[in-house]
C-alpha positions as CSV (number, residue, x, y, z in Angstrom):
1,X,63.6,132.0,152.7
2,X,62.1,129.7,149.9
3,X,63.3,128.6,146.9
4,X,62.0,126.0,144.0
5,X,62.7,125.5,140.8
6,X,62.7,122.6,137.4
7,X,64.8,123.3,134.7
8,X,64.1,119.8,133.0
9,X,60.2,119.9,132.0
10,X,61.2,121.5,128.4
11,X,64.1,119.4,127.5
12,X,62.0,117.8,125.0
13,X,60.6,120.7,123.3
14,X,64.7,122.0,123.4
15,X,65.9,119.4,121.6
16,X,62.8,118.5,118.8
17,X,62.8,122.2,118.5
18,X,66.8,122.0,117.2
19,X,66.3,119.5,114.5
20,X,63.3,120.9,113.5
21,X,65.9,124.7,112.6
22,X,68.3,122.7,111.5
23,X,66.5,120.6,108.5
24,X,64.5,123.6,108.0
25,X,67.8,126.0,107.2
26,X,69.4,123.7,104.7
27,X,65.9,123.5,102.5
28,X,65.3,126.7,102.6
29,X,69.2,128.5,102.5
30,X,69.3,125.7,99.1
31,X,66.1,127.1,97.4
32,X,67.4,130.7,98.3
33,X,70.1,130.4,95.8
34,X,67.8,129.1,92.9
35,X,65.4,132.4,93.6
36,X,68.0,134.7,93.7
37,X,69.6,133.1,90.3
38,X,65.7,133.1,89.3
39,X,65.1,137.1,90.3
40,X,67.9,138.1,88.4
41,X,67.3,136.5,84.8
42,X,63.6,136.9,85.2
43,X,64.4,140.7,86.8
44,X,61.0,139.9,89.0
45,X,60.7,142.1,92.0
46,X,58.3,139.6,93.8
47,X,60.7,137.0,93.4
48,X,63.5,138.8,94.2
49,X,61.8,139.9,97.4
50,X,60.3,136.3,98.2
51,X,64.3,135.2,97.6
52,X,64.9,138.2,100.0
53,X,63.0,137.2,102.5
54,X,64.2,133.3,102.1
55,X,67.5,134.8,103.1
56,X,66.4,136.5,106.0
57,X,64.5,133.1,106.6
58,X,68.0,131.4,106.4
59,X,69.5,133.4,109.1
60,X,66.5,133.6,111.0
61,X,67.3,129.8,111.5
62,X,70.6,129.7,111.8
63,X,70.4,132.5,114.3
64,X,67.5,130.7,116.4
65,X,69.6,127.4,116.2
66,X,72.7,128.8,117.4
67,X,70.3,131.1,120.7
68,X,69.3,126.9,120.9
69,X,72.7,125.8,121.5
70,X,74.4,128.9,123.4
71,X,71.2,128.2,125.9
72,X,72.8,124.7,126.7
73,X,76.0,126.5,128.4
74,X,75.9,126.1,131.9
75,X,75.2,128.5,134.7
76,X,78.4,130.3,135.9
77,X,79.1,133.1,138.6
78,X,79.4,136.3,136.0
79,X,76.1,134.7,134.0
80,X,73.8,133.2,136.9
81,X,70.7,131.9,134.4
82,X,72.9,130.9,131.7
83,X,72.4,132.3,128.1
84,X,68.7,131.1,128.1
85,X,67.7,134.3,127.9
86,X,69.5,134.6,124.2
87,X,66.9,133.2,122.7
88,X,65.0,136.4,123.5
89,X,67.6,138.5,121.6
90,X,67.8,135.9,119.0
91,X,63.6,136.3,118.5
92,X,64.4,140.5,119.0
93,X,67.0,140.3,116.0
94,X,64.6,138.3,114.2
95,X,61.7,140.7,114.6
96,X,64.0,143.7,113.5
97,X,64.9,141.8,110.5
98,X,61.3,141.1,109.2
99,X,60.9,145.2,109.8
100,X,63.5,146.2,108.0
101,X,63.0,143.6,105.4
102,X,59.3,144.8,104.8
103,X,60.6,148.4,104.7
104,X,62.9,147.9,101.7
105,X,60.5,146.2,99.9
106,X,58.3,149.1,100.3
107,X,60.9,151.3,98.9
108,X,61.6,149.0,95.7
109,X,57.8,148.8,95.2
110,X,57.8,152.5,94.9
111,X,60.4,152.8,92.5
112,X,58.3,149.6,90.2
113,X,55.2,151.9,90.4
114,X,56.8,154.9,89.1
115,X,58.8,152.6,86.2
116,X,57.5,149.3,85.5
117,X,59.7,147.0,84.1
118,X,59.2,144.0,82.1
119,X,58.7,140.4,84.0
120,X,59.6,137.3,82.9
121,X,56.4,134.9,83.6
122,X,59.1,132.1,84.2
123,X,58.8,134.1,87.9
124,X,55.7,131.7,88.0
125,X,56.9,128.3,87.6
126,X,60.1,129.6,90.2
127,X,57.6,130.8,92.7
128,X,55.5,127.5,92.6
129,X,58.4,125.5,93.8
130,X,59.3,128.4,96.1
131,X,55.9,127.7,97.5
132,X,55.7,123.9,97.7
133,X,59.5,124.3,99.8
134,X,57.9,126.7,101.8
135,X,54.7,125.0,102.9
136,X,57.3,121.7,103.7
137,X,59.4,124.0,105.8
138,X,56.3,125.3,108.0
139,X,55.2,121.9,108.3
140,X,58.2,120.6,110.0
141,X,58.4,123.4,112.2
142,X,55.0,123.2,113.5
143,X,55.1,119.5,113.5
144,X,58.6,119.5,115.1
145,X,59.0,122.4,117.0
146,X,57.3,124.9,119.7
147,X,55.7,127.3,117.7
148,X,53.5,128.4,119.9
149,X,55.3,129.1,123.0
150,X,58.8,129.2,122.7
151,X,59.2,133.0,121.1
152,X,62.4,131.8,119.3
153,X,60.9,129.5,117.4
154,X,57.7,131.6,117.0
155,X,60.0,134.4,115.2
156,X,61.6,131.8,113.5
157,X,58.2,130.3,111.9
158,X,56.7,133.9,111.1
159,X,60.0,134.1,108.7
160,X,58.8,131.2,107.0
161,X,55.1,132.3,107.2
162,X,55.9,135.3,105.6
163,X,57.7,133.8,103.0
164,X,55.3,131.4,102.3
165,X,52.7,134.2,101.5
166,X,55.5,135.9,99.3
167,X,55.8,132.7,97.8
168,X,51.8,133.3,97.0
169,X,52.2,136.8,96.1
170,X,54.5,136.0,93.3
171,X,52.5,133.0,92.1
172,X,49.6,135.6,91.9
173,X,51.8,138.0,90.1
174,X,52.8,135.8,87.3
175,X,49.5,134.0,86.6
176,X,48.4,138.6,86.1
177,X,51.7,138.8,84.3
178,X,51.3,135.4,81.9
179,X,47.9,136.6,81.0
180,X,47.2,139.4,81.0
181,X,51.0,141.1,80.6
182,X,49.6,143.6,83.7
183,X,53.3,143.9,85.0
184,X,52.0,146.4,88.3
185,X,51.0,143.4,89.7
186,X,54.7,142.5,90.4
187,X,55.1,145.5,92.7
188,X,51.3,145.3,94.2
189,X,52.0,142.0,95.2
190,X,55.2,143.1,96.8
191,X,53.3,145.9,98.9
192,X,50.9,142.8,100.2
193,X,53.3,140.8,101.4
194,X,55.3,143.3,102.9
195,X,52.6,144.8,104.8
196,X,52.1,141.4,106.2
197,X,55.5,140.6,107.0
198,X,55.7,143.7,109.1
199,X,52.7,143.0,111.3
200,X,54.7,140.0,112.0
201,X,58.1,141.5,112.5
202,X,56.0,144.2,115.0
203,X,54.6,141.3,116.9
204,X,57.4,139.4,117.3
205,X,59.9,142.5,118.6
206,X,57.1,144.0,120.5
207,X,56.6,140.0,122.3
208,X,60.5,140.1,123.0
209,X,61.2,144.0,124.3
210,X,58.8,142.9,126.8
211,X,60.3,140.0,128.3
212,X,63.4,141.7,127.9
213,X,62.1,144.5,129.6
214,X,61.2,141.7,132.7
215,X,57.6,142.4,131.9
216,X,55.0,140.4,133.4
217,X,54.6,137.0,131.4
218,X,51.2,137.9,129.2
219,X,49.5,134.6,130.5
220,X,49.9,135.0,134.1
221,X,47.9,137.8,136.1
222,X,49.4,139.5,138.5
223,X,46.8,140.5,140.7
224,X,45.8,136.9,140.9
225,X,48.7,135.3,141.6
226,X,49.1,137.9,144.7
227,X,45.3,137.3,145.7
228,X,45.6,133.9,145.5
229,X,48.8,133.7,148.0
230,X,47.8,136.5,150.4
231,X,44.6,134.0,151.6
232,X,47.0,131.3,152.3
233,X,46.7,130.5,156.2
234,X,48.9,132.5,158.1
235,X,49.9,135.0,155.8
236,X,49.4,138.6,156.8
237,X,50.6,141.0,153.4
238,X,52.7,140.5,150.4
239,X,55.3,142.9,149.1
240,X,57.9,143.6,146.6
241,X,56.4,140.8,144.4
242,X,57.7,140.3,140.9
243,X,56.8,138.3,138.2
244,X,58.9,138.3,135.4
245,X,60.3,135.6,132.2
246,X,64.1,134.4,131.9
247,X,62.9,133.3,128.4
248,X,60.3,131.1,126.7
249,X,58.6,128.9,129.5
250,X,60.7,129.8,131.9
251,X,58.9,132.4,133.9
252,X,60.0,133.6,137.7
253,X,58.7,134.9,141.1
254,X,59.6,136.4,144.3
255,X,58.4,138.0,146.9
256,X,58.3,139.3,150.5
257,X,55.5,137.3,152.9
258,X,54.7,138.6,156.2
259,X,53.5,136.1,158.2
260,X,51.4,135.4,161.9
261,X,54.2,134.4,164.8
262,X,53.0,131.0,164.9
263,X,52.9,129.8,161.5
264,X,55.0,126.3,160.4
265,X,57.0,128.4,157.8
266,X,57.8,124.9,155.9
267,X,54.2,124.6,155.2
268,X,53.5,127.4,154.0
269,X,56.7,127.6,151.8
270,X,55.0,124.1,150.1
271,X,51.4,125.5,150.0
272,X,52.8,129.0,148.1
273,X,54.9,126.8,145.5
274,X,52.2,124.4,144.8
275,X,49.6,127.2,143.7
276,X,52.3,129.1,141.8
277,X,53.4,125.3,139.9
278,X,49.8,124.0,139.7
279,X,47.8,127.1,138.8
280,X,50.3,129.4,136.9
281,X,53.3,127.1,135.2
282,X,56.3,129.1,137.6
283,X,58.6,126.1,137.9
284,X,61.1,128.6,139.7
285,X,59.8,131.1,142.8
286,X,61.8,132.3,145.2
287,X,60.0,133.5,148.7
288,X,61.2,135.3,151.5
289,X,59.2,135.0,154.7
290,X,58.9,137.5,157.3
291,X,58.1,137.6,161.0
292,X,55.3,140.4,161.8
293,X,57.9,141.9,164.1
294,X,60.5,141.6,161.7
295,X,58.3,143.7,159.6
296,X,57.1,146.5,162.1
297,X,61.1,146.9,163.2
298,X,61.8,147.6,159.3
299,X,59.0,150.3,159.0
300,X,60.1,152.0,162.1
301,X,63.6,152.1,161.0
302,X,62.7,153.6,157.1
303,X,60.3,156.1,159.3
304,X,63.4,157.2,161.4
């Protein structure tokens, strides 16, 4: 039986990835409460969704900063990998979120189409600064944080991305409105943004179900990582392999390895973890070797 594993490598990432949520969720849950103010008294659906969104934004963060800090728990015998894997929810919830957010802007769109109401262009000057707040907000977290392979904060900045383009559909709305008093372009804009924010929400749940499903990690082959261990001296066949992610660069292997009679087991145990570190980023494998007779005893005994 082997076993290896490094839990330390992303420590750095873990911890610029925190302050990076936490700045970001007081800039943003501040400016949500001048859009919603602004929403109201200008009755502007684009800024009212954009403010909409900024909330979901808000708890986006705080939800992706608390998955941060309930990941730091320890290990314990009813929980044996922690609560890493709660950033995965945390991104799931997320993803939902952007769904359901994109939906009911949908709906309010519809309802704008049939009656349009009167806009206040004052929406335009509110959505510029909702913009500039926006655009510093995805800076830090791409600067700061693991946007590209940690899914929590992935979900996390496609909240902000989304708003940021809401932010731009309203702008675009009231420059339409201020000139040209065309007030569908409130609603238009609305539908744009929304359609947007739910190829992101898709993305992001569809990216979590499957780790939480204990899918295959999406950069890691399957067939090559079996290939590549199966022509290691000494090794005869592979079985019950599995190749699954406890969370965001975390992903995890095991297997059965029949081996020849004579083979230095240690070896071989060093030769399969290096290719599976080196060549495909699993940090924790666990291998069980078997003897060839081990393994034609077993098959005689599931025959009988």
């Amino acid at each position: 039986m082997g076993h290896s594993h490094d839990h330390g490598h992303g420590h750095h990432h873990h911890t610029n990835n925190k302050k990076a949520l936490m700045l970001s969720f007081f800039i943003i849950f501040g400016y949500m409460i001048v859009e919603i103010i602004g929403g109201l008294l200008t009755n502007s659906l684009a800024l009212l969704s954009d403010a909409g969104h900024m909330f979901s934004d808000a708890f986006a963060l705080g939800l992706s900063l608390f998955a941060f800090k309930l990941s730091e728990r320890m290990a314990s015998p009813s929980k044996t990998f922690g609560y890493k894997r709660f950033e995965i929810v945390a991104a799931f919830i997320n993803g939902i979120t952007l769904i359901a957010i994109s939906v009911y802007i949908f709906w309010e769109a519809y309802h704008r189409f049939l009656e349009p109401p009167t806009v206040s262009p004052t929406m335009l000057w509110i959505a510029i600064v909702g913009f500039v707040v926006n655009i510093v907000v995805a800076l830090i977290l791409m600067l700061s944080g693991d946007t590209e392979d940690n899914l929590n904060m992935k979900s996390a900045f496609l909240h902000v991305l989304g708003d940021l383009l809401g932010s731009v559909g309203a702008i675009v709305a009231g420059v339409l409105i201020l000139f040209f008093d065309w007030y569908l372009a409130d609603p238009i804009a609305s539908i744009l943004v929304a359609i947007l924010i739910l190829i992101s929400g898709f993305r992001v749940t569809k990216d979590s179900i499957h780790i939480l499903m204990e899918g295959t990690p999406i950069n890691v082959s399957f067939e090559k990582v079996e290939n590549l261990l199966v022509k290691i001296d000494g090794v005869i066949s592979i079985h019950d392999l599995h190749l699954w992610t406890i969370t965001s660069n975390f992903p995890a292997f095991s297997c059965h390895m029949i081996v020849e009679r004579e083979v230095n087991r240690d070896e071989l145990l060093k030769k399969a973890s290096k290719i599976l570190h080196d060549q495909f980023g699993i940090h924790h494998s666990t291998i069980q070797i078997e003897g060839i007779d081990a393994n034609i005893e077993n098959h005689e005994d599931s025959c009988n």
